[in-house]
DRENDO-1510 file (C-alpha; in Angstrom, 1 decimal, always signed):
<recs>
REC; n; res; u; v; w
REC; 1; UNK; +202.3; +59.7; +144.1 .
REC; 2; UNK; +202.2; +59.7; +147.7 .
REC; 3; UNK; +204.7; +59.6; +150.7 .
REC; 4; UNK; +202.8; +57.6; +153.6 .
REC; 5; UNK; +204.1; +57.4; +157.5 .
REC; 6; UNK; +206.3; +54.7; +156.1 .
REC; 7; UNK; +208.9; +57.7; +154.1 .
REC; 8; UNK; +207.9; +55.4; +151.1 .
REC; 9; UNK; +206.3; +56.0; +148.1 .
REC; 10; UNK; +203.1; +53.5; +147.1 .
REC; 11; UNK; +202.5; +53.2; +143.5 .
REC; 12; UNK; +200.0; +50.7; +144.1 .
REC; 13; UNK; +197.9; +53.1; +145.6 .
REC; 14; UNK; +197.5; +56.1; +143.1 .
REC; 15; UNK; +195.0; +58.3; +142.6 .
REC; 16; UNK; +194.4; +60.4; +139.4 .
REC; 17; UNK; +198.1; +62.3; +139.4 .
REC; 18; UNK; +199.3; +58.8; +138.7 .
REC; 19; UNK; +197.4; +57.4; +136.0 .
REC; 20; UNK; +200.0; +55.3; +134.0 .
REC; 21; UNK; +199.6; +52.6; +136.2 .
REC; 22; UNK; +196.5; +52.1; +135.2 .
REC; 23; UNK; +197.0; +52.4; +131.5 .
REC; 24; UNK; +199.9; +50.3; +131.8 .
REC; 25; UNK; +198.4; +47.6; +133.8 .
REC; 26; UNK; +195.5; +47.5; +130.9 .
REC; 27; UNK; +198.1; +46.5; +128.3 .
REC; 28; UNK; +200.1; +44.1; +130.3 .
REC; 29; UNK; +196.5; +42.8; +130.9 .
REC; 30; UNK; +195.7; +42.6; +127.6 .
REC; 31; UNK; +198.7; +41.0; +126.2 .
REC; 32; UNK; +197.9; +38.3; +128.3 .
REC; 33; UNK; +194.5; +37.6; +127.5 .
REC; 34; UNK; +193.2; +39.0; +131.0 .
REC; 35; UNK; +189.6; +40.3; +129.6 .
REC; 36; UNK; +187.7; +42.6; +131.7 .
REC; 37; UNK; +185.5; +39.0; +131.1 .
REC; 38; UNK; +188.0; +37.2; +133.6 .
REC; 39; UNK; +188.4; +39.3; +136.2 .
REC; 40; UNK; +184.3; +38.6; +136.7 .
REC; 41; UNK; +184.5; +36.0; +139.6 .
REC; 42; UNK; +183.9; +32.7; +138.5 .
REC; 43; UNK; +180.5; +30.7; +140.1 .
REC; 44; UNK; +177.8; +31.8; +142.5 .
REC; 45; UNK; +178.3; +33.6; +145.6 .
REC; 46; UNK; +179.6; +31.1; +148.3 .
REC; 47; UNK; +177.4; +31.8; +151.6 .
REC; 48; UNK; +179.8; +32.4; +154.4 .
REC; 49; UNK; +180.4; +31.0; +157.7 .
REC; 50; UNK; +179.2; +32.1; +161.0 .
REC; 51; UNK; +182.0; +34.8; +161.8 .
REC; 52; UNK; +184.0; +35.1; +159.2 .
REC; 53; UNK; +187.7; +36.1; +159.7 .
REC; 54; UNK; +188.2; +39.5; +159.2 .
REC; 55; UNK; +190.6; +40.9; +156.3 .
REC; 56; UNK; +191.2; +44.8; +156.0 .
REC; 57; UNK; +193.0; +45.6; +152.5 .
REC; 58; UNK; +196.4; +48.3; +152.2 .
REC; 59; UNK; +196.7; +49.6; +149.3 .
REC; 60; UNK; +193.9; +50.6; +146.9 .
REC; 61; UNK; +195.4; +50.2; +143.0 .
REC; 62; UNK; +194.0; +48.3; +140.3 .
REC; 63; UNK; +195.0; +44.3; +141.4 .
REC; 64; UNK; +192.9; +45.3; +144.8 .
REC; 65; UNK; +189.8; +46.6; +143.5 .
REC; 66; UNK; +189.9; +44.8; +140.3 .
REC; 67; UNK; +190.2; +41.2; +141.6 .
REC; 68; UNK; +190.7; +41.0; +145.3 .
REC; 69; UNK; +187.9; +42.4; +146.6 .
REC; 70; UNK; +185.3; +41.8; +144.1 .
REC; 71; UNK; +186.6; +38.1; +145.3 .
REC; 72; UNK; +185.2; +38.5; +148.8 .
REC; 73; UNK; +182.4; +37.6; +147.7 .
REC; 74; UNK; +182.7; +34.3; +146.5 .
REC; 75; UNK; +184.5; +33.3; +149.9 .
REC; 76; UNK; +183.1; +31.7; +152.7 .
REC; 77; UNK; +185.1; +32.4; +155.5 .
REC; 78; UNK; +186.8; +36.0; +154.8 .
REC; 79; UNK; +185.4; +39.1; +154.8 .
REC; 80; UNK; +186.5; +42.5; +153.6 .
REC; 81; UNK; +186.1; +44.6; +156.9 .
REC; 82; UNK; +188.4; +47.5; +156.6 .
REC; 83; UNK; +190.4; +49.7; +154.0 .
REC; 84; UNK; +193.7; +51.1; +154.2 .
REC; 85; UNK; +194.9; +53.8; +151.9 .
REC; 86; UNK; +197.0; +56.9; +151.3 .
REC; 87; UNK; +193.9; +58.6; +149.3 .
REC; 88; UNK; +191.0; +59.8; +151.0 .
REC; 89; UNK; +189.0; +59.8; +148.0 .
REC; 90; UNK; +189.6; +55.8; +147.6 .
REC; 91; UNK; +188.6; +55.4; +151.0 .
REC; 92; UNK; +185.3; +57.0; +150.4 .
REC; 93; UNK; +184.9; +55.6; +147.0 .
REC; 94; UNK; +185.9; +52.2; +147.8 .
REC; 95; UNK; +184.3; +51.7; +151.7 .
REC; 96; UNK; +181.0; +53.2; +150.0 .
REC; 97; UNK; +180.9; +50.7; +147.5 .
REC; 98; UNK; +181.9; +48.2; +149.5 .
REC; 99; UNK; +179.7; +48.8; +152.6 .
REC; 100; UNK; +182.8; +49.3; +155.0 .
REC; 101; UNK; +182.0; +51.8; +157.9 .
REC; 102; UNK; +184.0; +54.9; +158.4 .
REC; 103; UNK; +185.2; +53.9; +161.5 .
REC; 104; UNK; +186.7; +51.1; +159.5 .
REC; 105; UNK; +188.9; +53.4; +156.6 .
REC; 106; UNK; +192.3; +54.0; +157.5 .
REC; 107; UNK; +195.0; +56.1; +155.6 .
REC; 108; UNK; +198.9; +55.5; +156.1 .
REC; 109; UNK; +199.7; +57.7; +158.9 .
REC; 110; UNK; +196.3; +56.2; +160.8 .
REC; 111; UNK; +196.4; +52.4; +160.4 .
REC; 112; UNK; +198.0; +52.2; +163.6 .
REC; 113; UNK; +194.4; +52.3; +165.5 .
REC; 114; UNK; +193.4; +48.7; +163.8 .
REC; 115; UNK; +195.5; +47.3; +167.0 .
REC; 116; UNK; +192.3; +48.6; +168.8 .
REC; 117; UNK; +189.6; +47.4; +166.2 .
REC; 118; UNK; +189.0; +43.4; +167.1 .
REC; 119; UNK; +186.8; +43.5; +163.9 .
REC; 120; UNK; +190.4; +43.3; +161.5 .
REC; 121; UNK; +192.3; +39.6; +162.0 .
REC; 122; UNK; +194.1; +40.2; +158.5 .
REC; 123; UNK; +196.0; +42.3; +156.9 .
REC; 124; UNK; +196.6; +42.4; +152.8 .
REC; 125; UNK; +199.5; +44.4; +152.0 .
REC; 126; UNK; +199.2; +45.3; +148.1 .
REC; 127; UNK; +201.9; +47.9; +147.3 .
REC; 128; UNK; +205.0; +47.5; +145.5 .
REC; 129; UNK; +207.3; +45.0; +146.9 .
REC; 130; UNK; +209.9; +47.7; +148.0 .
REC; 131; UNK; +207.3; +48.4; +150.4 .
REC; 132; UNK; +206.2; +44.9; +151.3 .
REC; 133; UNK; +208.6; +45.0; +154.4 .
REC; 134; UNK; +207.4; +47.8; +156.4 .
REC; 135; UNK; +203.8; +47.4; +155.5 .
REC; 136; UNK; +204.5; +43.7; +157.0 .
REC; 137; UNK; +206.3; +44.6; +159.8 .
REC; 138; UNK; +204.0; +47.5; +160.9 .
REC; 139; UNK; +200.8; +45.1; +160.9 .
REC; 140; UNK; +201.9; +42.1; +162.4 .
REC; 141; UNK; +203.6; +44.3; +165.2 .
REC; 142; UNK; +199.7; +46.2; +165.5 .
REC; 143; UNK; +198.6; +42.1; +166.1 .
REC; 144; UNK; +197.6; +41.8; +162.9 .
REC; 145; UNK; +198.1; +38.2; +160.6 .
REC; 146; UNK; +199.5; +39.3; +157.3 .
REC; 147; UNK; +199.2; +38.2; +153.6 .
REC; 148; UNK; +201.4; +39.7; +151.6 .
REC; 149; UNK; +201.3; +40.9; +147.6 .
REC; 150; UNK; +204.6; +38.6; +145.2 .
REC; 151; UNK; +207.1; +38.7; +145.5 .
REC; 152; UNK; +207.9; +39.2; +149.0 .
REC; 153; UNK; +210.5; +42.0; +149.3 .
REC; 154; UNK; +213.1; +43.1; +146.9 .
REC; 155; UNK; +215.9; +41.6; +149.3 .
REC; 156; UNK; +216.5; +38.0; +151.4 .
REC; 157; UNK; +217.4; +40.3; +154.6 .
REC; 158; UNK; +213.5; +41.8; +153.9 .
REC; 159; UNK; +212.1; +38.6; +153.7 .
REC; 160; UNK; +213.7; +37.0; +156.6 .
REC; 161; UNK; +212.9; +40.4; +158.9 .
REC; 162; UNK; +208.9; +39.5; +157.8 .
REC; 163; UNK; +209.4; +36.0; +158.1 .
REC; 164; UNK; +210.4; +36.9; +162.1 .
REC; 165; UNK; +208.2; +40.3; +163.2 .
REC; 166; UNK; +205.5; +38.3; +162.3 .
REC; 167; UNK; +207.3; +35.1; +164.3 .
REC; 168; UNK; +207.9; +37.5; +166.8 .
REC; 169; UNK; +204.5; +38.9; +167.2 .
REC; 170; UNK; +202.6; +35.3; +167.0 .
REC; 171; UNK; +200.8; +36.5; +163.7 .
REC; 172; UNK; +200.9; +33.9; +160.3 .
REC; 173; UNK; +202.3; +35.4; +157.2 .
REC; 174; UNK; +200.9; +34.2; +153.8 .
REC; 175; UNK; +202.7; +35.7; +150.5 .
REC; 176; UNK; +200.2; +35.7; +147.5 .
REC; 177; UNK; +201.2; +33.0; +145.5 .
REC; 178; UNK; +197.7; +32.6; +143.5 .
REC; 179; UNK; +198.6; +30.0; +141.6 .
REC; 180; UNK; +198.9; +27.7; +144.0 .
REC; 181; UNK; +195.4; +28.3; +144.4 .
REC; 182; UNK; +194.3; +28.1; +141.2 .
REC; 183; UNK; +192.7; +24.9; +139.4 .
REC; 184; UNK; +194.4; +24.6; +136.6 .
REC; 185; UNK; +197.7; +25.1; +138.0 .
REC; 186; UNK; +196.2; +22.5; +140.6 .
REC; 187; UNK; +195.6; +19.6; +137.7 .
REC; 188; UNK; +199.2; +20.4; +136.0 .
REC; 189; UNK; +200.9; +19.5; +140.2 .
REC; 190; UNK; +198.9; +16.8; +139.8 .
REC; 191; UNK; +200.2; +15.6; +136.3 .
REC; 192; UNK; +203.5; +15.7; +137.3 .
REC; 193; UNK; +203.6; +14.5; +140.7 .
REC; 194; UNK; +201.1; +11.5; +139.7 .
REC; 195; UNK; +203.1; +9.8; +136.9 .
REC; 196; UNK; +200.4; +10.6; +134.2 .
REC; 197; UNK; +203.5; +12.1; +132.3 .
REC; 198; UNK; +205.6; +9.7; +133.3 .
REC; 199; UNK; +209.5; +10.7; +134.5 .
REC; 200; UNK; +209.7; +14.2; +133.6 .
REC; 201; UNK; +212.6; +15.3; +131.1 .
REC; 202; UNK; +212.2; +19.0; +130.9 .
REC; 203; UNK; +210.3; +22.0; +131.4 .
REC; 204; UNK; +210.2; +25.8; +130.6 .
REC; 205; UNK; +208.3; +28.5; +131.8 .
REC; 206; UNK; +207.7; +31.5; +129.7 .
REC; 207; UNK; +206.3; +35.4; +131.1 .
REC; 208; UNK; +206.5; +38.6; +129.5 .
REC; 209; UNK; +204.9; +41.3; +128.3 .
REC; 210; UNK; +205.5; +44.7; +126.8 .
REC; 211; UNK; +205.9; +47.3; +129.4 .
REC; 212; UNK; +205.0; +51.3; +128.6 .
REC; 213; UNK; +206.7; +53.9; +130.1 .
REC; 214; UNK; +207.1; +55.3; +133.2 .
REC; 215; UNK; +205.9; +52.7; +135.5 .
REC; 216; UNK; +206.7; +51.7; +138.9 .
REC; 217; UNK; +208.1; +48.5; +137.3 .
REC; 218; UNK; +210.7; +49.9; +135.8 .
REC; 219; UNK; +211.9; +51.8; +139.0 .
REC; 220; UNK; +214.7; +49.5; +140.4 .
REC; 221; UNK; +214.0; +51.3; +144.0 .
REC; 222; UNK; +210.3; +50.5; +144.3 .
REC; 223; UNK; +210.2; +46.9; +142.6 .
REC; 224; UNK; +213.6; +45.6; +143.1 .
REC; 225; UNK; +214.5; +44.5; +139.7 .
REC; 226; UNK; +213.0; +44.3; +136.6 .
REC; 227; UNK; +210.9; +41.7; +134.3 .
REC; 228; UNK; +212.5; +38.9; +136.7 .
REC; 229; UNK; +210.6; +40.4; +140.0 .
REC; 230; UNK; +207.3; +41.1; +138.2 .
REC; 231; UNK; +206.5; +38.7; +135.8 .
REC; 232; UNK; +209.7; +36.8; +135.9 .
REC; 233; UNK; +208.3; +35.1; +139.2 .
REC; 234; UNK; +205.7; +33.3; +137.7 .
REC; 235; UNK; +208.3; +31.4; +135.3 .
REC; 236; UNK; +210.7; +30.7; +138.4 .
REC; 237; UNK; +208.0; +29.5; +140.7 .
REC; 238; UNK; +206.0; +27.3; +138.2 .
REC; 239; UNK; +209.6; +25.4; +137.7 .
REC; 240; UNK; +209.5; +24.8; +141.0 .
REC; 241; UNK; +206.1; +23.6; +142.1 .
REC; 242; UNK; +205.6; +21.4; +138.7 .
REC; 243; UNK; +209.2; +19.8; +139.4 .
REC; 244; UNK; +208.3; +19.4; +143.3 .
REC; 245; UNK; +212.5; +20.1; +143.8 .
REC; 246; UNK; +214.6; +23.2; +145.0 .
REC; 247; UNK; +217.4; +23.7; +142.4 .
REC; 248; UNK; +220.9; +23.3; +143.3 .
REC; 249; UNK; +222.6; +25.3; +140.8 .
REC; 250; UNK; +221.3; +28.3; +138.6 .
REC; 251; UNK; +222.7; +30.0; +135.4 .
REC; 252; UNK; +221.6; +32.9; +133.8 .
REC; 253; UNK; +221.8; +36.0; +131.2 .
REC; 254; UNK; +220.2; +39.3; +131.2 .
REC; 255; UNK; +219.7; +41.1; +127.8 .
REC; 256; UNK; +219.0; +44.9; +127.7 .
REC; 257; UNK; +218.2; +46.6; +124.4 .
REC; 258; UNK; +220.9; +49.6; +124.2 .
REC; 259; UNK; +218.7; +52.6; +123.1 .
REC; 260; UNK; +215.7; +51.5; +125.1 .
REC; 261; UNK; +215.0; +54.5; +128.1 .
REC; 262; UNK; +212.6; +51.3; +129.8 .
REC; 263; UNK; +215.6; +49.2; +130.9 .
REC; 264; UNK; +217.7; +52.7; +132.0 .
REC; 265; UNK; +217.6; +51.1; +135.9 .
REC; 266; UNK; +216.0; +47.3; +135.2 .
REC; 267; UNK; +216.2; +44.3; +133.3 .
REC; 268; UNK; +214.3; +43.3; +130.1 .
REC; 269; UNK; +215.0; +40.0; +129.0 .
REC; 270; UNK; +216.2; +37.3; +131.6 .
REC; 271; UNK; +217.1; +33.8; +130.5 .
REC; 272; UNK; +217.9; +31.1; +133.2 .
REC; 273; UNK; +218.0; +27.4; +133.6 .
REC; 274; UNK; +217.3; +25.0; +137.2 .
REC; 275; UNK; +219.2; +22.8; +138.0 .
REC; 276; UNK; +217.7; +20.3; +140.5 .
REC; 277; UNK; +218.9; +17.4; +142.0 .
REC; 278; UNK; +217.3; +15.0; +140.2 .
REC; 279; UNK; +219.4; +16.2; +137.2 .
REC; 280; UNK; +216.1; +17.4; +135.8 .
REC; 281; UNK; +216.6; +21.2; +134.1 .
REC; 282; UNK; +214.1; +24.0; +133.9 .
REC; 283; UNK; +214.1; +26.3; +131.4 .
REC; 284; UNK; +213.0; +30.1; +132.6 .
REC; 285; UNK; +212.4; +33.5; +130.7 .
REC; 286; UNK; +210.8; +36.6; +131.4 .
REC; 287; UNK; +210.6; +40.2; +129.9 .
REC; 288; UNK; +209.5; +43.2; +129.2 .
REC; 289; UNK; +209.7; +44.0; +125.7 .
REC; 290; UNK; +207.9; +40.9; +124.0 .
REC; 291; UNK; +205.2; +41.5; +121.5 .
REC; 292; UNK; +203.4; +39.5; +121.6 .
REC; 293; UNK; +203.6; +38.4; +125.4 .
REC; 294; UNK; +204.1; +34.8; +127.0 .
REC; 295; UNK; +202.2; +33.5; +129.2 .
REC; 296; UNK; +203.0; +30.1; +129.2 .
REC; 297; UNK; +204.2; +26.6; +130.7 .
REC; 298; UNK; +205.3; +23.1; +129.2 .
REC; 299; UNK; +206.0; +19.8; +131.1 .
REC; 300; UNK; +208.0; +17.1; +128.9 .
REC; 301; UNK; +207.5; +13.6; +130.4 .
REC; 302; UNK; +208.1; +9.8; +128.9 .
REC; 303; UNK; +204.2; +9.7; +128.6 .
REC; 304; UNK; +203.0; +12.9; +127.3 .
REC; 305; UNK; +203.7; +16.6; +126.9 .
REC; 306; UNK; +201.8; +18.8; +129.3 .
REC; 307; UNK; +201.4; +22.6; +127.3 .
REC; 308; UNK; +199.1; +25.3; +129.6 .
REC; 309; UNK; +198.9; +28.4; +127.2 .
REC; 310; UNK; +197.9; +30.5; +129.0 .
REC; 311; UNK; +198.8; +29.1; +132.1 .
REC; 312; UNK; +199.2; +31.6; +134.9 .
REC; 313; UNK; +196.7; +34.1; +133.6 .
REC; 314; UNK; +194.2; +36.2; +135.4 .
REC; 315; UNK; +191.2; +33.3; +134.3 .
REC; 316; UNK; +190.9; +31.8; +130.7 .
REC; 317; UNK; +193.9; +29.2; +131.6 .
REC; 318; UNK; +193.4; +26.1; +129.4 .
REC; 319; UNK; +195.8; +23.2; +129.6 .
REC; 320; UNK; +196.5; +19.9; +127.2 .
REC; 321; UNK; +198.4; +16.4; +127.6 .
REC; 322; UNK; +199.7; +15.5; +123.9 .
REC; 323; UNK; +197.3; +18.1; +122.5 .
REC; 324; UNK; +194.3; +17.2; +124.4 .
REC; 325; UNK; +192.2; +19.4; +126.8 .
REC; 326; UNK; +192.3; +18.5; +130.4 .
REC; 327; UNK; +189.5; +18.7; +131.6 .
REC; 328; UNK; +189.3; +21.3; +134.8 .
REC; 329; UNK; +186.6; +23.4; +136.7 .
REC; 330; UNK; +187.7; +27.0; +137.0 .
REC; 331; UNK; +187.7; +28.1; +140.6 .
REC; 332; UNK; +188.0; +31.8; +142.0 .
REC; 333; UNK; +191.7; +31.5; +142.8 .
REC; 334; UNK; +191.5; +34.4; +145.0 .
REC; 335; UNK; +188.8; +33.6; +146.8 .
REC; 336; UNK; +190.9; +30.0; +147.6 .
REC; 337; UNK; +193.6; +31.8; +148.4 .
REC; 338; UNK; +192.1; +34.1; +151.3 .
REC; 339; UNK; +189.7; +31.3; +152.5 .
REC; 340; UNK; +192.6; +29.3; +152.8 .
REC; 341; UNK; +194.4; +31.6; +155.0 .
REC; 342; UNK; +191.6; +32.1; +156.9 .
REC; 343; UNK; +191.5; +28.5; +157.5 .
REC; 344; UNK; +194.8; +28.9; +158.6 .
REC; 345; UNK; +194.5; +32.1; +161.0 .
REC; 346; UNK; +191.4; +29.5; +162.6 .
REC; 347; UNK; +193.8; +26.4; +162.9 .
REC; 348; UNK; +197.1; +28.2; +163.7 .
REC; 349; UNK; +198.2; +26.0; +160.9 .
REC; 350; UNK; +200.8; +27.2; +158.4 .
REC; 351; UNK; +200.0; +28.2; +155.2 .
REC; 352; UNK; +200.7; +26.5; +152.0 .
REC; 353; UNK; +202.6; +29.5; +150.6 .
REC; 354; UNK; +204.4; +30.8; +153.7 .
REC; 355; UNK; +207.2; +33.4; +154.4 .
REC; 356; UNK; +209.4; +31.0; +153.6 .
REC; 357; UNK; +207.7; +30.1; +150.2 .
REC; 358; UNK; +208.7; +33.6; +149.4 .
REC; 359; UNK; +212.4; +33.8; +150.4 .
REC; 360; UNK; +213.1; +31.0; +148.1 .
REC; 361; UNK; +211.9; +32.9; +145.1 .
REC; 362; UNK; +213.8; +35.7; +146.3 .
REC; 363; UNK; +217.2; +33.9; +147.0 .
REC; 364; UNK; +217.0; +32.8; +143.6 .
REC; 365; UNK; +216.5; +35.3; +142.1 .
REC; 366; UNK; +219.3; +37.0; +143.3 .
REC; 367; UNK; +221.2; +34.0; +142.4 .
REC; 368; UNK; +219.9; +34.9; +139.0 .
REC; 369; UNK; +221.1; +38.3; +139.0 .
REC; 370; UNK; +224.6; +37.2; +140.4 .
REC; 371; UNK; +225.0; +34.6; +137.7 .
REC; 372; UNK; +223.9; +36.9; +134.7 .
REC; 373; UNK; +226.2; +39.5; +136.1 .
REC; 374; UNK; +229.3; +36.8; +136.4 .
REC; 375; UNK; +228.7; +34.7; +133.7 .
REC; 376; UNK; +229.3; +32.1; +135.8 .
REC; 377; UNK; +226.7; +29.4; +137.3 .
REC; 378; UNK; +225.7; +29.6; +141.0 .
REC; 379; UNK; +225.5; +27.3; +143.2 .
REC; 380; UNK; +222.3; +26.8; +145.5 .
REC; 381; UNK; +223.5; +25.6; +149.2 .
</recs>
């Protein structure tokens, strides 16, 4: 573990001291069906553009070297220009294998000279969302655009204080919603929005996993919760972008096992249900002790059932209409999602999963944890 110029620790970023992360993000990997086969980017190399926009990466743990920036190179207009870690051996591992200059490698107490390098237009913050908000704030205040890791912060003050230093600074700020990028995922919008399933009656979204021990996860200070804000915001944001609404009301339990050292400071098991004001319900769940895992969505309509099993997966999703296989062509989802930002930091358009696209999650959540901890429902304003 490391203490950066932030005075926070970064998990994400872990050299050999902190090994469990790795092991653990194997098994959650595992459980839901994320072969070392999917994380190979899907389709030929896409030749880039003339000047690409620049990206520079913070934070050098397994989700960054195992599918961001292999992804790189399936884009065609972002480039991986720059490195920012905490561990010097990363950076030289890392920039070697990746061709990035040493002039170009950054640790934590250093990043402060990419304000000076014209080379770096964005900056990918993947660290634990406790550290999200300083990461955030730090680039876009160096005059960097920012896209940052799910969920956004661990609090809705967090979110909105990144949501405005990067206002403030004129930068964009994308949060990593892949998913949204993501073909499959795509197809289902599509289903539901379209009337292929006809008026939609219910849905439920399923994510879990079993967790080991001793992971960052389970640290209430460094991820801000437990199975709700890891995995748990895959069930609460499918609900949302299948339905197309913003629940009004939200109810919800949290179940710990008793003798379980995991859930000493976070939450295993989190049922909740959506409201929205259609009257339509979603159904939620995440956790952290399921064997086997979830990874899973279904859309109940007058005209068909839509099942994707798994749905939100690292590449292998399949989805069905009344048993059926839906036809879809898999697409590097995070490729999409960094040329689409790019697109964005071009235009000066906003980006389909803004700040803002964040703080919902996070409001709700909360909403979640205020509800399980009442017993009562809570209202949405």
């Amino acid at each position: 573990m490391e203490v950066g110029s932030t005075g926070i620790l970064s998990h994400y970023d872990v050299g050999v001291q902190y090994t469990s992360m790795s092991i653990e993000l194997s098994r959650r990997e595992a459980i839901l069906g994320l072969t070392s086969l999917a994380f190979a980017p899907l389709g030929m190399a896409r030749a880039p553009k003339a000047n690409p926009v620049g990206w520079a990466v913070l934070g050098l743990g397994s989700y960054a070297t195992n599918q961001i920036m292999p992804a790189f190179e399936h884009c065609s207009q972002s480039k991986l220009v720059a490195l920012i870690s905490g561990h010097p051996d990363k950076l030289v591992r890392f920039g070697d294998r990746y061709g990035i200059p040493a002039t170009h490698r950054y640790t934590y107490d250093s990043m402060d000279a990419i304000r000076s390098n014209p080379d770096i237009d964005v900056v990918y913050v993947i660290t634990p969302p406790a550290t999200h908000p300083a990461f955030a704030i730090r680039a876009a205040g160096l005059g960097k655009h920012v896209c940052s890791e799910k969920p956004m912060a661990p609090t809705v003050d967090e979110c909105r204080k990144m949501i405005r230093a990067c206002s403030l600074a004129g930068t964009l700020l994308q949060i990593g919603y892949r998913c949204h990028y993501e073909a499959h995922n795509l197809r289902a919008i599509k289903a539901c929005r379209s009337g292929e399933l006809g008026k939609i009656t219910s849905m439920r979204s399923d994510h879990g996993f079993n967790i080991g021990r001793g992971q960052w996860r389970t640290e209430r200070a460094l991820a801000g919760g437990g199975s709700m804000m890891d995995i748990g915001i895959y069930s609460l944001n499918a609900l949302r972008y299948l339905s197309g609404e913003e629940p009004v009301e939200v109810v919800a339990t949290i179940t710990n096992p008793s003798d379980d050292p995991r859930f000493v400071d976070c939450e295993d098991t989190v049922d909740f249900k959506l409201t929205f004001p259609s009257g339509l319900v979603g159904h939620g769940t995440s956790g952290y002790s399921w064997i086997p895992g979830k990874n899973q969505f279904e859309v109940v309509g007058s005209k068909g059932t839509m099942v994707a099993n798994p749905a939100t997966a690292y590449g292998g999703d399949t989805l069905t209409i009344d048993g059926r296989v839906v036809a879809v062509e898999a697409n590097n989802q995070w490729a999409a999602q960094m040329d689409h930002f790019s697109e964005c930091v071009r235009s000066g358009k906003k980006p389909a999963t803004p700040g803002e696209e964040g703080l919902t999650d996070i409001r709700i959540v909360q909403a979640i944890y205020e509800s399980a901890k009442t017993g009562e429902p809570v209202r949405l304003g």
